[in-house]
RODO-2510 file (C-alpha; in nm, 4 decimals, decimal comma):
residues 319
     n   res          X          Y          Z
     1     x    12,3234     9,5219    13,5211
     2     x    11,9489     9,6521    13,5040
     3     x    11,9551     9,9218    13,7628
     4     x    12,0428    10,2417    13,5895
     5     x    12,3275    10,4342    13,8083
     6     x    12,3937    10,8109    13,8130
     7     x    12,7599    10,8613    13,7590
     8     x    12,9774    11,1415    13,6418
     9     x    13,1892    11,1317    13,3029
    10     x    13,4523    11,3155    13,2733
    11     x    13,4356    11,5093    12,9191
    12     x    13,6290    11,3885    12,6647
    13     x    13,9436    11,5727    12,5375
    14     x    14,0017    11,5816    12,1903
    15     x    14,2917    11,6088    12,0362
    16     x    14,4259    11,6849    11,6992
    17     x    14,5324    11,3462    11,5937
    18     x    14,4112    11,0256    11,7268
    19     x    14,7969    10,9186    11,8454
    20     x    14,7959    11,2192    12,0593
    21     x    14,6393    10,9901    12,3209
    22     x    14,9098    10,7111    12,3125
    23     x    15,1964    10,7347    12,5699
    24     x    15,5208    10,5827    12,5949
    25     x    15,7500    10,5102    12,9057
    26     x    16,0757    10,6050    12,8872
    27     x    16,1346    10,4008    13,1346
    28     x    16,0732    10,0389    12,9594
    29     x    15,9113    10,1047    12,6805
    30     x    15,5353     9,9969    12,7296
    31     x    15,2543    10,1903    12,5694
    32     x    14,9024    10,3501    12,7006
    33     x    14,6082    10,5810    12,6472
    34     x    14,4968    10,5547    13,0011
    35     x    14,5147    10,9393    13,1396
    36     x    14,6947    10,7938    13,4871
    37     x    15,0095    10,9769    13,5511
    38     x    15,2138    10,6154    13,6120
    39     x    15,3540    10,3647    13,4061
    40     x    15,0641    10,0382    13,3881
    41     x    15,4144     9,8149    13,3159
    42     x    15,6888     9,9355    13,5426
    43     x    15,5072    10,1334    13,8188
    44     x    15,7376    10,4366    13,7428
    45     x    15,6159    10,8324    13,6615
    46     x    15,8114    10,8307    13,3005
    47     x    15,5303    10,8200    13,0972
    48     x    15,5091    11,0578    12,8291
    49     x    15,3822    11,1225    12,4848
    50     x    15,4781    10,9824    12,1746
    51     x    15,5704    11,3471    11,9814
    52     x    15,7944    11,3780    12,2989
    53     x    15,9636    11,0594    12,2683
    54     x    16,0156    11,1081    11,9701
    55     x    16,1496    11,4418    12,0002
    56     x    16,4258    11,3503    12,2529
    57     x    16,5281    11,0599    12,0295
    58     x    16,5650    11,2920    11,7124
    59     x    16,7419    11,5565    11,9761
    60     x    17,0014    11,2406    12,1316
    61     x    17,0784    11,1718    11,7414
    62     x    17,1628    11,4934    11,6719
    63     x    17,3966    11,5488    11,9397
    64     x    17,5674    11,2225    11,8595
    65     x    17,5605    11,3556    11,4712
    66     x    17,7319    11,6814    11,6330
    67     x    17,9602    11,5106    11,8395
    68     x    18,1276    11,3031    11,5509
    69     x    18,1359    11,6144    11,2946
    70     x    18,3688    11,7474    11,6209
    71     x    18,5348    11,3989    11,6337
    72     x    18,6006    11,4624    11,2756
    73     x    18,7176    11,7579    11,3237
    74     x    18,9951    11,6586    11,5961
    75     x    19,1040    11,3376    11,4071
    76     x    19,2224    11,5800    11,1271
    77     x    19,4408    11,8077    11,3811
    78     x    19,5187    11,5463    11,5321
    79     x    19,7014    11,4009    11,1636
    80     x    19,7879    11,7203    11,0433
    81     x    20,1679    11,7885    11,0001
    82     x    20,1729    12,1391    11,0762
    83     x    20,0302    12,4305    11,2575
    84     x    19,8701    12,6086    10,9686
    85     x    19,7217    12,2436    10,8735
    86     x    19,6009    12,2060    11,2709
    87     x    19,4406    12,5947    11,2571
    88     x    19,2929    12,4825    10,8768
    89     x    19,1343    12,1512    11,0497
    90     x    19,0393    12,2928    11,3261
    91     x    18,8778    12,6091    11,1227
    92     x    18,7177    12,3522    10,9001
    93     x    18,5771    12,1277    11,2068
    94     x    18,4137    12,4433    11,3040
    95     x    18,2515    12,5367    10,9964
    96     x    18,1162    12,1850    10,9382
    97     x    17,9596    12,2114    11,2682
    98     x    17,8091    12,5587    11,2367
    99     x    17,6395    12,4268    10,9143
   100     x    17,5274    12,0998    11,1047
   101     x    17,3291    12,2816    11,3856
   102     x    17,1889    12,4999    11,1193
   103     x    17,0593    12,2489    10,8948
   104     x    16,9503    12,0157    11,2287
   105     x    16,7460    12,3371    11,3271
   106     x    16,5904    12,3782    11,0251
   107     x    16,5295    12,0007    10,9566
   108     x    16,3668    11,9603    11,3627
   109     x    16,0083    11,9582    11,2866
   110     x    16,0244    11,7310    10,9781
   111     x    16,3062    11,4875    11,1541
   112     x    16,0391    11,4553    11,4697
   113     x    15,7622    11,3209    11,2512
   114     x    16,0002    11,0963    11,0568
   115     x    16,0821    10,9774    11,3958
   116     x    15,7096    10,9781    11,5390
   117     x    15,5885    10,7445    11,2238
   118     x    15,9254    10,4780    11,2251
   119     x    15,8164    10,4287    11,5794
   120     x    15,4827    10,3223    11,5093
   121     x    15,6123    10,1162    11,2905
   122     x    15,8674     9,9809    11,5278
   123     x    15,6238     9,9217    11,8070
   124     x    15,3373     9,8121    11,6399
   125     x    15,3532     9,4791    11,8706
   126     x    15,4271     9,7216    12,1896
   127     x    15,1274     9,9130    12,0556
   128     x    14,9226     9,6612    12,0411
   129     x    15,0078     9,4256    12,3771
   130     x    14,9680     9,8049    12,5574
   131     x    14,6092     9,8548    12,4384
   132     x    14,5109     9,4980    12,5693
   133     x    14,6597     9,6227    12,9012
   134     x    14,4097     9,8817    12,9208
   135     x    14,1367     9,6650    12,8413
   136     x    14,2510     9,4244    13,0980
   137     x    14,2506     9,7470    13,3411
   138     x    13,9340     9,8293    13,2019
   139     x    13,7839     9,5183    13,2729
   140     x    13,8763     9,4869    13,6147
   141     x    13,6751     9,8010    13,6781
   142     x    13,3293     9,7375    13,5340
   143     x    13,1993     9,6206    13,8473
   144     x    13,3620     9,8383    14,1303
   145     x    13,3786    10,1639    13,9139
   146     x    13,1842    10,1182    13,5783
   147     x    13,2207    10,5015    13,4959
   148     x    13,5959    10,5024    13,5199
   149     x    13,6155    10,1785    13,3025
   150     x    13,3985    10,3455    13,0425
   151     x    13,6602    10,6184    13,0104
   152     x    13,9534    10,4302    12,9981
   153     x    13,7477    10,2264    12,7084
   154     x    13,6430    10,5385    12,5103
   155     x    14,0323    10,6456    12,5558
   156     x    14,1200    10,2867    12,3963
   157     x    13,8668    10,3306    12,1434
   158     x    14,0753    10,6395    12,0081
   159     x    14,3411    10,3704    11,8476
   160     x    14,1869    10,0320    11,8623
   161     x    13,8443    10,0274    11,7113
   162     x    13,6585     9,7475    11,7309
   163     x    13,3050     9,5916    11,7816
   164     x    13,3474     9,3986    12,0700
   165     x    13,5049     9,7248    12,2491
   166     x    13,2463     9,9631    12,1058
   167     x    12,9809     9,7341    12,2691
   168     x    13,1363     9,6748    12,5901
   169     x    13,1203    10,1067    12,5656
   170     x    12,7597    10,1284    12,4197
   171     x    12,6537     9,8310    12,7412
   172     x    12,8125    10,0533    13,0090
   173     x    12,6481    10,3689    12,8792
   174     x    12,2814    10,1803    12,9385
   175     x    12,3391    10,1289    13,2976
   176     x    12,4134    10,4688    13,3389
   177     x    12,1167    10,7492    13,3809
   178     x    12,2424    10,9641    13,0693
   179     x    12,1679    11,3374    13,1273
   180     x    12,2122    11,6319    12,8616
   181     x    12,4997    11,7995    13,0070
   182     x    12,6984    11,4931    12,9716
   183     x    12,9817    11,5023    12,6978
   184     x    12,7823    11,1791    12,5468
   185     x    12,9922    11,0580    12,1749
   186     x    12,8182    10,8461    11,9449
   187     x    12,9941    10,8353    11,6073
   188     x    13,2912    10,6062    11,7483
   189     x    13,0465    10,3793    11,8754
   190     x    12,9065    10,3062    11,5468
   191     x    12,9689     9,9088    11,4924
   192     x    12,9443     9,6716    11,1720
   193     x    12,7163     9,4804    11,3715
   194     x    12,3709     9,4857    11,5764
   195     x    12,4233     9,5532    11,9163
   196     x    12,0873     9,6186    12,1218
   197     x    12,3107     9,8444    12,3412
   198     x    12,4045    10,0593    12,0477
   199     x    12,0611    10,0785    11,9903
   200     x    11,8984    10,1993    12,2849
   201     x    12,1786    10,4513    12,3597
   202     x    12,1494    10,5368    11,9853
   203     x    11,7796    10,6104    12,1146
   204     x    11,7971    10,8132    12,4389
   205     x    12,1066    11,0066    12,2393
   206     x    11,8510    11,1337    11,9699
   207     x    11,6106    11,2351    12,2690
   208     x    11,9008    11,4105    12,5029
   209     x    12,0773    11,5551    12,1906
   210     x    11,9978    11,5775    11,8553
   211     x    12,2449    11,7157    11,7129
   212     x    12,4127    11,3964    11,7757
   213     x    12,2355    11,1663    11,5363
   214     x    12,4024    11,1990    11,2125
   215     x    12,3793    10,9558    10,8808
   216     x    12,6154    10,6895    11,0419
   217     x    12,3498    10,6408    11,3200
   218     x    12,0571    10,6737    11,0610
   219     x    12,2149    10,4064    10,8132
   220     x    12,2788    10,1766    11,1212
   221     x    11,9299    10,2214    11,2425
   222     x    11,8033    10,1512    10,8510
   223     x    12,0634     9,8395    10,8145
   224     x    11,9297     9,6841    11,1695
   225     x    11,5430     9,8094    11,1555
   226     x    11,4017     9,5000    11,2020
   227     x    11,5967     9,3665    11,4771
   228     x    11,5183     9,7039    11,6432
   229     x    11,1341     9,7081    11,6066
   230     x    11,1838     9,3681    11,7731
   231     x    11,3474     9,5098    12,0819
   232     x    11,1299     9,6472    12,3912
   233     x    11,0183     9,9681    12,2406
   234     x    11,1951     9,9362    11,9592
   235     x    10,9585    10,1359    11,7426
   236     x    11,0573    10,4412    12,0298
   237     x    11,4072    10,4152    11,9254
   238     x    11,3403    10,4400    11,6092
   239     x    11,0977    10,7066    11,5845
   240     x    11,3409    10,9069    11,7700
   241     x    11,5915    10,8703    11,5255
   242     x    11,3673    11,0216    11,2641
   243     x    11,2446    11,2869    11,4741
   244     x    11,5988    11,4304    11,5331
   245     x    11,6769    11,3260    11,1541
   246     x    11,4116    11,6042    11,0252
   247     x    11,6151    11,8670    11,1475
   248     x    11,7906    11,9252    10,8533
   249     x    11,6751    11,8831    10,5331
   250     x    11,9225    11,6947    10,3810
   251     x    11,8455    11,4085    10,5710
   252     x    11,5008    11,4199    10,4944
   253     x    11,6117    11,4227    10,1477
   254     x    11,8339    11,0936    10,1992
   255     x    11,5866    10,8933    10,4064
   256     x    11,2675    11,0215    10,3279
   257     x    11,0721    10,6488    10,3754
   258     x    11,2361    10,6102    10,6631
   259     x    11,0874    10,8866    10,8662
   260     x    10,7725    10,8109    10,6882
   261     x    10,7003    10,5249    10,8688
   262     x    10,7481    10,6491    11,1727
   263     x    10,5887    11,0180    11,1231
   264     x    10,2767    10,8528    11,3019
   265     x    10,5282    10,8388    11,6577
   266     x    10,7011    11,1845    11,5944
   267     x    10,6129    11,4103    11,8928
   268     x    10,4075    11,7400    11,8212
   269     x    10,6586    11,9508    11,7713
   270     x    10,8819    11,7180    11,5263
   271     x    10,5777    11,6556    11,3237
   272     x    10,5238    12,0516    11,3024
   273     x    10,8884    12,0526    11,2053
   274     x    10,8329    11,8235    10,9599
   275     x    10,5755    11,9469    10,8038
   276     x    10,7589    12,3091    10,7791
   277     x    11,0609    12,1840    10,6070
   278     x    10,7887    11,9863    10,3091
   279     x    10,5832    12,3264    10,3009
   280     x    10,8987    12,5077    10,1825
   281     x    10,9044    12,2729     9,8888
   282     x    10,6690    12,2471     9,7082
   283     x    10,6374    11,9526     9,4893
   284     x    10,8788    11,7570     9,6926
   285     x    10,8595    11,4668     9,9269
   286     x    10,5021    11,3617     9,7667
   287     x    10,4804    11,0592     9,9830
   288     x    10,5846    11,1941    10,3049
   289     x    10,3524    11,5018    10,3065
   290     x    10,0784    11,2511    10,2259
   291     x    10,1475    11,0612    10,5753
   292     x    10,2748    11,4016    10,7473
   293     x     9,9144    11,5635    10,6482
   294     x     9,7122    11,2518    10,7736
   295     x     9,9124    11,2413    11,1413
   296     x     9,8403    11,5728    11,1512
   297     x     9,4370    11,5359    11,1218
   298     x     9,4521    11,2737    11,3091
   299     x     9,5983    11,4298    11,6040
   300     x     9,4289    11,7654    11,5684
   301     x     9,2144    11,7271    11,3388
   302     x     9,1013    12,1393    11,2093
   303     x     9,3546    12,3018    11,5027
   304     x     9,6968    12,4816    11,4474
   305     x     9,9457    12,1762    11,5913
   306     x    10,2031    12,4624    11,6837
   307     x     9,9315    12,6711    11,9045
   308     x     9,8210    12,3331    12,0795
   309     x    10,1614    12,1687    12,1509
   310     x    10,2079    12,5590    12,3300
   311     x     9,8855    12,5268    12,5652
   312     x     9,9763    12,6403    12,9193
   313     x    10,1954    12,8711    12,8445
   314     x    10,4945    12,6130    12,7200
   315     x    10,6955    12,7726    12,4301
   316     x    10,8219    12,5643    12,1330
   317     x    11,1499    12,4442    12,1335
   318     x    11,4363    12,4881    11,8609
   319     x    11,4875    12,2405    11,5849
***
């Protein structure tokens, strides 16, 4: 799988809560995160979400709840001697009823997350046996469709996080031609391990989008350095880690040595960067403006590194 592809990803809806994804089928029970509209188990369209299903079990114990307080309520006319007893029993039955619904409405919300959580608990192995379903599916489709299967992974990836799942992920994502409009994610792909896929997409991430490389990608990068300078271009990846890293300075703060040693790779206008954020303090980063300085006379030697990374009319672009 060497022959990058240009595919389409569909952009990734978030949701509040990471169970938000799993659905259940009313039907027989089985569980998914795949987005596909019929049951994976039992072929049939009753999939739905788990705050539903747990709603309409919370709603189906409340009627039964209702429906005895009523039962109640005709047992005692039912046994009572007289009229006035029948009309008390009956008044009573009512009453008890009234207050039921009331407290049931007030008690909804609350009873539907009870509900929500003793499921998960219930169904952990249901859980669990669905999620290696969609695998399975997932599997089956890294061939024929390798775009859809990287969806239906990331969607698995919400609940069951894992290495050998994140790398499958971070494998499909370098046969693909990554663009910058693409909804690209890279914190869940994080793994314990080293994983040459993570890094390289780790690499063309910090060169599509910045923004995206964050201290869980820079720790990775410093835990697995040496097996990444010992990948083909290795030193790229990681000098483009630290030129997307210099964009705030808090990182330079936190991983100052780091981007030192690869300030010699930083492109013109990272080093410029660079050297911006150490001339607004003074004193600080002793090291680094040592090497920043030096890069910078090497390169340019007496000229303004802004004006020349500008020649022919290019502007400079944001940090």
């Amino acid at each position: 799988m060497n022959k990058k592809n240009a595919v389409t990803i569909k952009p990734y809806e978030r949701t509040e809560y990471a169970y938000d994804k799993l659905r259940v089928c009313r039907k027989c029970g089985s569980y998914t995160v795949l987005s596909q509209k019929v049951c994976p188990a039992c072929g049939k369209r009753t999939l739905t979400d788990v705050p539903s299903a747990a709603k309409r079990e919370v709603r189906r114990s409340m009627q039964s709840e209702r429906l005895f307080a009523v039962l109640l309520a005709l047992l005692a006319m039912f046994f009572a001697d007289t009229i006035p007893w029948m009309a008390i029993s009956a008044a009573a039955g009512l009453l008890l009823t009234a207050m039921l619904w009331v407290v049931q409405r007030r008690t909804t919300e609350a009873q539907i997350r009870i509900r929500t959580d003793r499921m998960f608990a219930r169904d952990q192995n249901r859980i669990r046996h669905g999620m290696i379903q969609d695998i399975k599916a997932a599997e089956g489709l890294l061939e024929a469709r390798p775009a859809l299967a990287y969806e239906m992974l990331r969607e698995v990836n919400t609940l069951l996080r894992n290495d050998p799942i994140r790398n499958l992920q971070a494998e499909l994502l370098q046969t693909f031609v990554l663009r910058r409009d693409m909804d690209l994610l890279l914190e869940p792909l994080i793994m314990d391990g080293f994983s040459p896929h993570l890094a390289g997409y780790i690499g063309e991430v910090a060169k599509l989008n910045r923004e995206l490389i964050k201290e869980s990608a820079i720790r990775y990068c410093l835990r697995y350095e040496p097996q990444i300078r010992g990948m083909h271009r290795g030193e790229d990846i990681l000098a483009a880690v630290a030129g997307a890293a210099v964009r705030m300075k808090r990182y330079i703060e936190l991983y100052p040595e780091f981007i030192r040693r690869y300030t010699y790779k930083l492109p013109a206008e990272r080093l410029e960067r660079l050297r911006e954020v150490i001339s607004q303090h003074p004193g600080s980063f002793e090291q680094l403006k040592l090497e920043a300085e030096a890069v910078h006379r090497l390169r340019f030697g007496g000229r303004d590194s802004h004006a020349s990374s500008n020649e022919g009319g290019q502007g400079g672009s944001s940090w």
